[in-house]
C-alpha positions in Angstrom: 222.2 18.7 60.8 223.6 18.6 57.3 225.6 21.9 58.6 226.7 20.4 61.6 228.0 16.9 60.2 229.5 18.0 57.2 231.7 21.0 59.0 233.1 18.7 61.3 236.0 17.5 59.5 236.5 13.9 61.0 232.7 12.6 60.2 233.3 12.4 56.3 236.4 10.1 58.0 234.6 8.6 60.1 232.2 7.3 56.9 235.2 6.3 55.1 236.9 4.0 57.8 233.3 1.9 58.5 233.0 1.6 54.7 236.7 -0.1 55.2 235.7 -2.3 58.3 236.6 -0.2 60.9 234.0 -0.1 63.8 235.8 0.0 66.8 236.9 3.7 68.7 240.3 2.3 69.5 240.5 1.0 65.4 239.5 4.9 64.4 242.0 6.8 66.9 244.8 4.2 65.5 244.2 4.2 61.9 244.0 8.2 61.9 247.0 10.2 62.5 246.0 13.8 64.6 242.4 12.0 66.0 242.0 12.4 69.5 239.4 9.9 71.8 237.3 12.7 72.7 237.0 14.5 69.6 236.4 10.9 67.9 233.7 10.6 71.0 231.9 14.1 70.0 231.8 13.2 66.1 230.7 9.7 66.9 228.0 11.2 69.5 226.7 13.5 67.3 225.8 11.1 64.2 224.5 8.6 67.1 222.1 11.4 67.9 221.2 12.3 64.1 220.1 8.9 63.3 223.1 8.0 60.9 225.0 5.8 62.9 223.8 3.3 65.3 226.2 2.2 68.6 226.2 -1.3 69.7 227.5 -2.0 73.4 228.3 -5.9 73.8 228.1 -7.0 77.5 231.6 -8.0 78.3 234.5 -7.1 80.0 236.7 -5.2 78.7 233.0 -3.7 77.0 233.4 -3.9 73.3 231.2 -1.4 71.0 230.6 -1.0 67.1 229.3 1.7 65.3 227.7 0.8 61.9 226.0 2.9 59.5 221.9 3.3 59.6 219.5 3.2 56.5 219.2 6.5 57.3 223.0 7.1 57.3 223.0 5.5 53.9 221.0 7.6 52.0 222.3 11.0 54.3 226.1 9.4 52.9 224.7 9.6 49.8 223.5 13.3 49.7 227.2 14.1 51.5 228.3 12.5 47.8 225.9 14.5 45.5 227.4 17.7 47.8 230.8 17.2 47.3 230.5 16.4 43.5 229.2 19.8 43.3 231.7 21.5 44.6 234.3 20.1 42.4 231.9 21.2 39.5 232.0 24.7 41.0 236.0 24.6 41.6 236.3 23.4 37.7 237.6 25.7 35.3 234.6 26.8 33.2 235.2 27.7 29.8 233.7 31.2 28.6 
């Protein structure tokens, strides 16, 4: 999972525009230059299906849906965090 997630490029943007407010599909593909609907569809899909974000359909017409962040998704963000704070420590200059 942790594979899957974190070597798709657009979930780590994904995180960062519902951390800014940005829930809606049509928000994401506009607020992101070079993200296509269906590739947003896949990367959203795929976290639905982890557990890390949840999907909410309202009943109206045009249908409206929001994506927000699980508990789960929380603390998973939060190991995503730890991860890429070790890689900078691994890309830093050490000193022999």
């Amino acid at each position: 999972m942790v594979e899957t997630i974190y070597g798709c490029k657009w979930s780590l943007t994904v995180y960062q525009l519902l951390a800014h407010g940005i829930n809606r599909p049509g928000e994401m593909v506009r607020s992101v230059d070079g993200l296509s609907t269906k590739v947003l569809n896949d990367c959203l899909r795929r976290n639905v299906d982890f557990g890390i974000l949840d999907k909410q359909v309202y009943p109206e017409v045009p249908p409206r849906v929001e994506y927000s962040v699980t508990a789960f998704g929380e603390k998973f963000m939060t190991v995503l965090e730890q991860l890429e704070e070790l890689q900078k420590e691994l890309q830093e200059p050490r000193d022999l």
